[in-house]
C-alpha positions as CSV (number, residue, x, y, z in Angstrom):
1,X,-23.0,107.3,30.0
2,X,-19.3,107.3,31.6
3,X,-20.0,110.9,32.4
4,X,-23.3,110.2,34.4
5,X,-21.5,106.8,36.0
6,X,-18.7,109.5,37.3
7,X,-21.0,111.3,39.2
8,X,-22.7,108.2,40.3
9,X,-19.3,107.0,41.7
10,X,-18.3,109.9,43.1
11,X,-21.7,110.6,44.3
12,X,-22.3,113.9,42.6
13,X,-25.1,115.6,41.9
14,X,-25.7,118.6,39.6
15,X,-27.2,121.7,41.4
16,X,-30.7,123.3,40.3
17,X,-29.8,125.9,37.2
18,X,-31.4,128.7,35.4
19,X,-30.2,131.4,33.3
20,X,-28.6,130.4,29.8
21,X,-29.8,127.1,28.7
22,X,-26.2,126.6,27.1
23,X,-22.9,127.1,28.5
24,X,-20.4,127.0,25.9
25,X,-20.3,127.3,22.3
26,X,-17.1,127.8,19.4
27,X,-18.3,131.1,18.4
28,X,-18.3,129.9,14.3
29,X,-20.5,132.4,12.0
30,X,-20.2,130.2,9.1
31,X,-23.0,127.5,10.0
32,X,-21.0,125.3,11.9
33,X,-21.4,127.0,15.4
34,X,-22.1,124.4,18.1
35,X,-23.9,125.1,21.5
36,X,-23.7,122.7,24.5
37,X,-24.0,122.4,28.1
38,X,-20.2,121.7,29.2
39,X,-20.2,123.6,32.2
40,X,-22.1,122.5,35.0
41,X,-21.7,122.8,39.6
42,X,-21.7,119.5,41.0
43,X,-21.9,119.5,44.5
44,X,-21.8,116.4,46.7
45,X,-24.4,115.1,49.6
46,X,-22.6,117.6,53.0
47,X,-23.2,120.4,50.1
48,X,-26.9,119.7,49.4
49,X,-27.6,119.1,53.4
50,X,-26.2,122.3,54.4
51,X,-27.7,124.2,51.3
52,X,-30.7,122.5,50.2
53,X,-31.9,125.5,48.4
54,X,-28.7,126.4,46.9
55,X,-28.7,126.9,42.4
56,X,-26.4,128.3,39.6
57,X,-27.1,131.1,37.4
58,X,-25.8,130.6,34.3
59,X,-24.6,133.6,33.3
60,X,-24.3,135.4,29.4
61,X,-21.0,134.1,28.3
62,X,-19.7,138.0,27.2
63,X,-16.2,137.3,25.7
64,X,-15.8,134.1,26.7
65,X,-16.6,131.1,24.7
66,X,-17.8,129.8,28.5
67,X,-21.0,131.3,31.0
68,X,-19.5,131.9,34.4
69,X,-21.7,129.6,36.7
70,X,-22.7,131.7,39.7
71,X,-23.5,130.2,42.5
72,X,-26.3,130.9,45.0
73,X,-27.7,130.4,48.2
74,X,-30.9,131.2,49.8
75,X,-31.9,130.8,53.4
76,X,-34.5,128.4,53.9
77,X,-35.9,130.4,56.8
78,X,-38.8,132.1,55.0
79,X,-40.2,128.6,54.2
80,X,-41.7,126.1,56.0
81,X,-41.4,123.0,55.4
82,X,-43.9,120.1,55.2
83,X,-43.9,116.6,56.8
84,X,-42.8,114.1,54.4
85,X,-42.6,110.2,55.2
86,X,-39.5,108.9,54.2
87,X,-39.2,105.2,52.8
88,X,-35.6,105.1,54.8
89,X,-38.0,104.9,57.6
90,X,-39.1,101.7,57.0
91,X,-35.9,99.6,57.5
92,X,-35.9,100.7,60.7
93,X,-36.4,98.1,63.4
94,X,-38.6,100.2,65.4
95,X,-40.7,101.2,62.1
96,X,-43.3,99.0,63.1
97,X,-43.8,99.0,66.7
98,X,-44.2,102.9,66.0
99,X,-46.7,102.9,64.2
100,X,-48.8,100.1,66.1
101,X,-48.7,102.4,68.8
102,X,-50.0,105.3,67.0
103,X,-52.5,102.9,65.2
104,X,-53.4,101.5,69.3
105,X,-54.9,105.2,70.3
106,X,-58.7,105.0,70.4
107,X,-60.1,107.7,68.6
108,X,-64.0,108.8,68.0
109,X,-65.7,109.8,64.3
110,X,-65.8,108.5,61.4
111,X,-63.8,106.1,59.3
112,X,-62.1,108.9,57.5
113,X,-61.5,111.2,60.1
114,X,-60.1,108.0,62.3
115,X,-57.1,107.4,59.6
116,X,-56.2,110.7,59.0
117,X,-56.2,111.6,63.2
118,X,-54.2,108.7,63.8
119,X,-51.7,109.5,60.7
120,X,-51.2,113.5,62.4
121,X,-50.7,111.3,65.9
122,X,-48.2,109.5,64.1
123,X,-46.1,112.1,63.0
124,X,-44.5,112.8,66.2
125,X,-43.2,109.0,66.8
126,X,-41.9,109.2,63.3
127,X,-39.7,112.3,63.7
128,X,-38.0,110.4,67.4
129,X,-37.3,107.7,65.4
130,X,-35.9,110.1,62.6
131,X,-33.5,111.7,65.7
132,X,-33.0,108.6,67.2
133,X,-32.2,106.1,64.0
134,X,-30.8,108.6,61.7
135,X,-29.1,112.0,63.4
136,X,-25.7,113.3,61.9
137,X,-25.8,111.2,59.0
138,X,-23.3,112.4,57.0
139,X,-20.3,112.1,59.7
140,X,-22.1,108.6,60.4
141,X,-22.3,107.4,56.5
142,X,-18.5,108.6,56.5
143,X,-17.8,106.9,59.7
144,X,-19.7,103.4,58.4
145,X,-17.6,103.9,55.2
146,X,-14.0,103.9,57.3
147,X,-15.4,100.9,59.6
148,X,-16.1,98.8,56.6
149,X,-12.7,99.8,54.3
150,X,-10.6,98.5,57.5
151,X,-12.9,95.6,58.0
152,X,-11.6,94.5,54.4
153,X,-8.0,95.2,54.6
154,X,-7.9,93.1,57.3
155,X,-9.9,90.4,55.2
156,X,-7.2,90.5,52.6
157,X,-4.4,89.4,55.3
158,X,-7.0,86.9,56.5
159,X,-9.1,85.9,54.2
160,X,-10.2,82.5,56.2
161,X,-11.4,84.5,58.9
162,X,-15.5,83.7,59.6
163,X,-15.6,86.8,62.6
164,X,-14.2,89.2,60.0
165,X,-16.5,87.6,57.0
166,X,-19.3,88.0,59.8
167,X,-18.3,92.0,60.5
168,X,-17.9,92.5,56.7
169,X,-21.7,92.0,56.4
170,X,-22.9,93.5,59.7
171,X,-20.8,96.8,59.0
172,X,-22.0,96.5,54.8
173,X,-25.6,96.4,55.7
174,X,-25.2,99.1,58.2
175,X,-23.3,101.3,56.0
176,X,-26.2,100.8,52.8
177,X,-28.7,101.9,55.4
178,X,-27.6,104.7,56.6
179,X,-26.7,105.9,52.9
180,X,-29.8,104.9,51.9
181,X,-31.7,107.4,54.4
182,X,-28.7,110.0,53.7
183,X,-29.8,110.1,50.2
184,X,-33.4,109.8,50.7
185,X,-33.5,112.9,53.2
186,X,-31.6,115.0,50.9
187,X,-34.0,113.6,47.7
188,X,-36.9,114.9,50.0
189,X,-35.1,118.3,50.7
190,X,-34.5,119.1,47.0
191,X,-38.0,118.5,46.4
192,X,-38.5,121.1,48.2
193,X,-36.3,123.6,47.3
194,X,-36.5,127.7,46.8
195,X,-36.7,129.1,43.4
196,X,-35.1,132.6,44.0
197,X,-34.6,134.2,41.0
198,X,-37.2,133.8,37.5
199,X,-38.2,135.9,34.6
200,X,-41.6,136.3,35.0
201,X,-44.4,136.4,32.0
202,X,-43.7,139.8,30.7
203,X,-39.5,139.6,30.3
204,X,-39.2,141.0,34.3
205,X,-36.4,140.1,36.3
206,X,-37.1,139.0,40.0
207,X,-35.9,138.0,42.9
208,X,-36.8,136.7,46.7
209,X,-39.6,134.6,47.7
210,X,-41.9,137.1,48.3
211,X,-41.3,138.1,44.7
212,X,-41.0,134.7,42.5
213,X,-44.1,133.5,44.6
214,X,-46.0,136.7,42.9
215,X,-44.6,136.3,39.4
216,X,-46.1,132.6,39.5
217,X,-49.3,133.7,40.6
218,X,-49.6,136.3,38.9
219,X,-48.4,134.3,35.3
220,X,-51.5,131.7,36.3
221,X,-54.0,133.7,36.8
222,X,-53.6,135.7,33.7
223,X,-53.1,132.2,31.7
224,X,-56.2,130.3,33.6
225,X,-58.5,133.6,33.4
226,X,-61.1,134.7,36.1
227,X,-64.0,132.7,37.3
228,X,-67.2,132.4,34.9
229,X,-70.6,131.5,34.8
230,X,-71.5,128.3,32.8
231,X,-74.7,126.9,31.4
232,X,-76.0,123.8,32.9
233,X,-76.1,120.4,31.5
234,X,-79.0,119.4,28.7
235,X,-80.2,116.1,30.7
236,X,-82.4,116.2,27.3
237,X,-79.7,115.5,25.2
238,X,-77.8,113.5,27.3
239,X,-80.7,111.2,27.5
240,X,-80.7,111.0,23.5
241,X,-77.3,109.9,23.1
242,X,-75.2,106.4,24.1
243,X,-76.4,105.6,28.0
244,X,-75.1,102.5,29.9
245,X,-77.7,99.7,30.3
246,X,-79.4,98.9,33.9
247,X,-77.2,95.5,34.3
248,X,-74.1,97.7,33.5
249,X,-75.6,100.6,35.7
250,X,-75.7,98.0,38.7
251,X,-72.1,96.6,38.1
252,X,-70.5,100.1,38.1
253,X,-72.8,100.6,41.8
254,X,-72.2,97.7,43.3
255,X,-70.0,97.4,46.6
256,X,-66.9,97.9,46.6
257,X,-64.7,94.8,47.6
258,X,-61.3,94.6,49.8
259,X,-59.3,93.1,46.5
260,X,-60.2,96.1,44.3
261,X,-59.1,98.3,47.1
262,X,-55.8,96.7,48.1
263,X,-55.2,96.5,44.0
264,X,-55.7,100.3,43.7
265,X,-53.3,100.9,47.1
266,X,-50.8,98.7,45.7
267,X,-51.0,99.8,41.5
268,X,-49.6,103.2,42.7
269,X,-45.7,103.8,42.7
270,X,-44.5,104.0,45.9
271,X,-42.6,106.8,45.7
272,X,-45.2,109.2,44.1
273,X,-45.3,112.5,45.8
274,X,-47.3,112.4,48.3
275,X,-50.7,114.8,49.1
276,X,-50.5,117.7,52.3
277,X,-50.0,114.7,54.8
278,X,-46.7,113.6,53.9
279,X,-47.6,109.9,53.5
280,X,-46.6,108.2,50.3
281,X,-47.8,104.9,48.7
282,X,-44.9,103.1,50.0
283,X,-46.0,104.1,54.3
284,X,-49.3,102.3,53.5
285,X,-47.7,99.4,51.7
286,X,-45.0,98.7,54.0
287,X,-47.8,99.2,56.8
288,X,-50.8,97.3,55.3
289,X,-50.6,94.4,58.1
290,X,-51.7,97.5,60.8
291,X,-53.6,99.8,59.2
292,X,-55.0,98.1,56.0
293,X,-58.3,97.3,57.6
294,X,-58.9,101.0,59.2
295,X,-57.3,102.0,55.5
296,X,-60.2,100.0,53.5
297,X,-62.9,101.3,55.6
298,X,-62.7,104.4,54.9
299,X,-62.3,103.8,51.3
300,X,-65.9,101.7,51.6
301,X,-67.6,104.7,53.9
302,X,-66.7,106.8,51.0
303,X,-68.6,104.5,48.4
304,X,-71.4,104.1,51.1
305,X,-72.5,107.9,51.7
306,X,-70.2,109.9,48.5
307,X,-68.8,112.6,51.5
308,X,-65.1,112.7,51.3
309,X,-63.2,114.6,54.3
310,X,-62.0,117.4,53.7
311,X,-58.2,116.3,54.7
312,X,-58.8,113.5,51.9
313,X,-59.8,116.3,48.9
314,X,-57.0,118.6,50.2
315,X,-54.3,119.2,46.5
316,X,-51.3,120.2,47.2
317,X,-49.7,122.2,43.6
318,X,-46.1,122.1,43.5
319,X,-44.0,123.1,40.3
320,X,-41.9,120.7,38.6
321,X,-39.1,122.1,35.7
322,X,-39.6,120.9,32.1
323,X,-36.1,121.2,31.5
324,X,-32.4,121.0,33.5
325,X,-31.9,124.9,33.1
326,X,-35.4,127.1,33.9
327,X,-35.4,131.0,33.2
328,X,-39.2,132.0,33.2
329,X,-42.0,130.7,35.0
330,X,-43.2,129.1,31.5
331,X,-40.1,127.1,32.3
332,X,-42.4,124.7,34.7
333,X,-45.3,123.1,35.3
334,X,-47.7,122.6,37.8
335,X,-48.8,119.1,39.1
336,X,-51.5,118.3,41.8
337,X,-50.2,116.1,44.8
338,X,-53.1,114.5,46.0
339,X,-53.6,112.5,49.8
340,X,-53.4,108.1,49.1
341,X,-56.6,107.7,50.0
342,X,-57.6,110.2,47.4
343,X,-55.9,108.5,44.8
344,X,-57.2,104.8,45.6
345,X,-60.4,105.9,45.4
346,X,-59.6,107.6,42.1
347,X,-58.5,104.2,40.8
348,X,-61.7,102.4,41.3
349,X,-63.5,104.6,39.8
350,X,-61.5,104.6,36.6
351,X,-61.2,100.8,37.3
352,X,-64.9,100.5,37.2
353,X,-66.0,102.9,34.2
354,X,-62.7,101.9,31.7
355,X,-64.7,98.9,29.8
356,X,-67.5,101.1,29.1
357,X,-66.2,104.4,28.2
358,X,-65.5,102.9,24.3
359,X,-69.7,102.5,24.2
360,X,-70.3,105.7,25.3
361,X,-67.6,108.1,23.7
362,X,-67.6,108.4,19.8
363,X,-64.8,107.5,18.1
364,X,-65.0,110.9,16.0
């Protein structure tokens, strides 16, 4: 723990690694050998903002008791990045009034198409307010910091004064929100970053993004297999096992009401990652008082007619690490990133069948 609240202090982070999974050990033959992860790059927030893409290979140790830690950087040029709201965003004083004015545009077509059109509008006034709010932010985090350090040391030759006590809490709540989106922004970014070097499936070194995104592909669709014909459902046999009664039948059907909606939005964490459009939970939480009834049609139009857009069924697969140190691609695994609206709907549903899935599925 006093290691970790170091870094914390010092506001360090530890950069993506692969290669060894240890990087020291005492070299003992007689049982007692230790391993452990001593070495490590810890970079600080300019670091991660200039080189967002940036990792450690942790190379064989050789001689040494130690791995040398090589550092590497990759441009981010061959990869484009996608939208991503940023809860930073909303502590803005101009957060609102943005997106009213997106909300405000009249647009034509149905309910889901209406959201999603005036969430692509939206985009744009969030990225001003991202230039306009929160440009340079690491020279004006640093410069916040200074303001507030002087602001003190006058404090302590005054410490009666109410215009310095006022300015102490003016220049502490600027500087928390500006580090606040400093840290979010490069949170976002790392999501995000390259992987540029991986063992794939068969023991093969590669490297570049053109290659890595091959060996992952290529691992998958050996491990998922190719597509094949199935046999269709026995509606027979079904029929003959446990069924839901017509009273239950008519609960699980019945409209679907603005409180189990709002409940779905607002079970989910707001910081999930978000589907292709960028928005997380927390946009439509923070936002409910504008867009909540546009958001809650939709979600009924869906239950009305069973379509779903296609920009709400849109998964986005990204590839998390299992562990702090990857070397193959059996080193992640893949999660599906799905669109809010996808999700709340998802909820209900669950919502709605949990108390009678124990009738209908054995216990064997």
């Amino acid at each position: 723990m006093q290691f970790n609240d170091c870094l914390e202090t010092c506001q360090l982070d530890n950069l993506h690694a692969y290669g060894c999974e240890f990087s020291w050990t005492n070299k003992h033959q007689d049982g007692t050998r230790v391993w452990s992860r001593l070495d490590r790059s810890l970079v600080n927030a300019n670091w991660l903002a200039a080189f967002p893409s940036s990792t450690v290979h942790v190379v064989l140790p050789g001689i040494s008791d130690h791995s040398p830690l090589l550092v590497k950087v990759f441009e981010d040029t061959h990869c484009q990045r996608m939208f991503s709201f940023l809860n930073c965003w909303i502590a803005h004083s101009q957060f609102l009034p943005t997106v009213k004015n997106s909300w405000s545009v009249s647009v034509k077509g149905s309910a889901m198409f209406k959201i999603f059109r005036k969430l692509s509008l939206l985009r744009n006034g969030l990225k001003s307010l991202l230039q306009e709010g929160f440009s340079q932010l690491p020279a004006r985090v640093k410069q916040a910091w200074v303001d507030l350090q002087e602001c003190q040391q006058q404090l302590q030759t005054a410490p009666s004064g109410n215009t310095l006590m006022a300015q102490e809490t003016s220049l502490l709540a600027t500087y928390k929100t500006l580090k606040a989106a400093e840290l979010s922004m490069i949170a976002q970014r790392r999501q995000q970053s390259i992987v540029g070097h991986i063992t794939d499936h068969h023991g093969n070194v590669v490297q570049g993004v053109a290659a890595v995104n091959a060996a992952f592909v290529n691992y998958y669709k050996e491990l998922l297999g190719e597509k094949q014909e199935v046999q269709p459902l026995d509606k027979e046999f079904i029929a003959s096992g446990a069924c839901l009664t017509e009273a239950n039948q008519h609960s699980l059907c019945a409209a679907v009401t603005n409180e189990e909606i709002k409940a779905a939005l607002f079970s989910i964490e707001s910081t999930k990652s978000p589907g292709h459009d960028g928005y997380s939970a927390g946009f439509f939480k923070s936002t409910w008082q504008v867009i909540g009834e546009d958001f809650m049609e939709a979600v009924r139009s869906y239950f009305r007619t069973g379509k779903l857009l296609k920009q709400a069924n849109v998964t986005v697969l990204t590839l998390i690490p299992k562990k702090s140190v990857v070397t193959t691609v059996r080193d992640f695994r893949p999660i599906a990133c799905c669109t809010v609206l996808y999700k709340t709907i998802s909820k209900i549903l669950v919502t709605r069948m949990k108390p009678y899935l124990p009738h209908l599925v054995g216990q064997e």
